[in-house]
N, C-alpha and C positions, 0 to 999 in steps of 0.2 A: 504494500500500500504506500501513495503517498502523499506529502501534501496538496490539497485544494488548491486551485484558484485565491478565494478567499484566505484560505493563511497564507498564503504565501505573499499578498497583498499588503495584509496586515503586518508581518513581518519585516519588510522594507519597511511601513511605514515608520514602525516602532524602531527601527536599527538608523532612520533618518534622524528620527527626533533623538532619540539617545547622542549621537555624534555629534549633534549642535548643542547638546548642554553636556559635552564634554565628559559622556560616562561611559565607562570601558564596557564592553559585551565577554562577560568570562567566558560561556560556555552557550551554545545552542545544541536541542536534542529533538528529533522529532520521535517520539513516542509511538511506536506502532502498537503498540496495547489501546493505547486510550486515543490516539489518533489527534495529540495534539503535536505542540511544539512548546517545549519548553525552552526558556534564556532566561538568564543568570545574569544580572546588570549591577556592574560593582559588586560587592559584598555580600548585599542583604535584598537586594530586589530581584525578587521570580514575578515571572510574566510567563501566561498558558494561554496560547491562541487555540482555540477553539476549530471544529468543522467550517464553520460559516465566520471567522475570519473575528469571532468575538475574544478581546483581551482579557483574563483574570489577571489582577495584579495584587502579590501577595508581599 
């Protein structure tokens, strides 16, 4: 399986805005269990894009 249209949309968008405020992307995973994408931003921010291209931010 892979990522959607929509995550993968979402993910540029979010790897944009991260680079303009200057914060490092540790790690990206797409998840083939749950069918998301997880990224690791700095330290302590997780971000789960979703099927349809929706952000959790943890």
């Amino acid at each position: 399986m892979e990522p959607t249209v929509e995550q993968m949309r979402s993910f540029y968008g979010l790897c944009v805005r991260m680079s303009n405020l200057l914060q490092t992307i540790e790690l990206t995973r797409y998840d083939t269990r749950t069918q998301r994408i997880v990224v690791l931003i700095g330290e302590t921010i997780q971000v789960e894009i979703l099927t349809n291209g929706e952000q959790i931010i943890q």
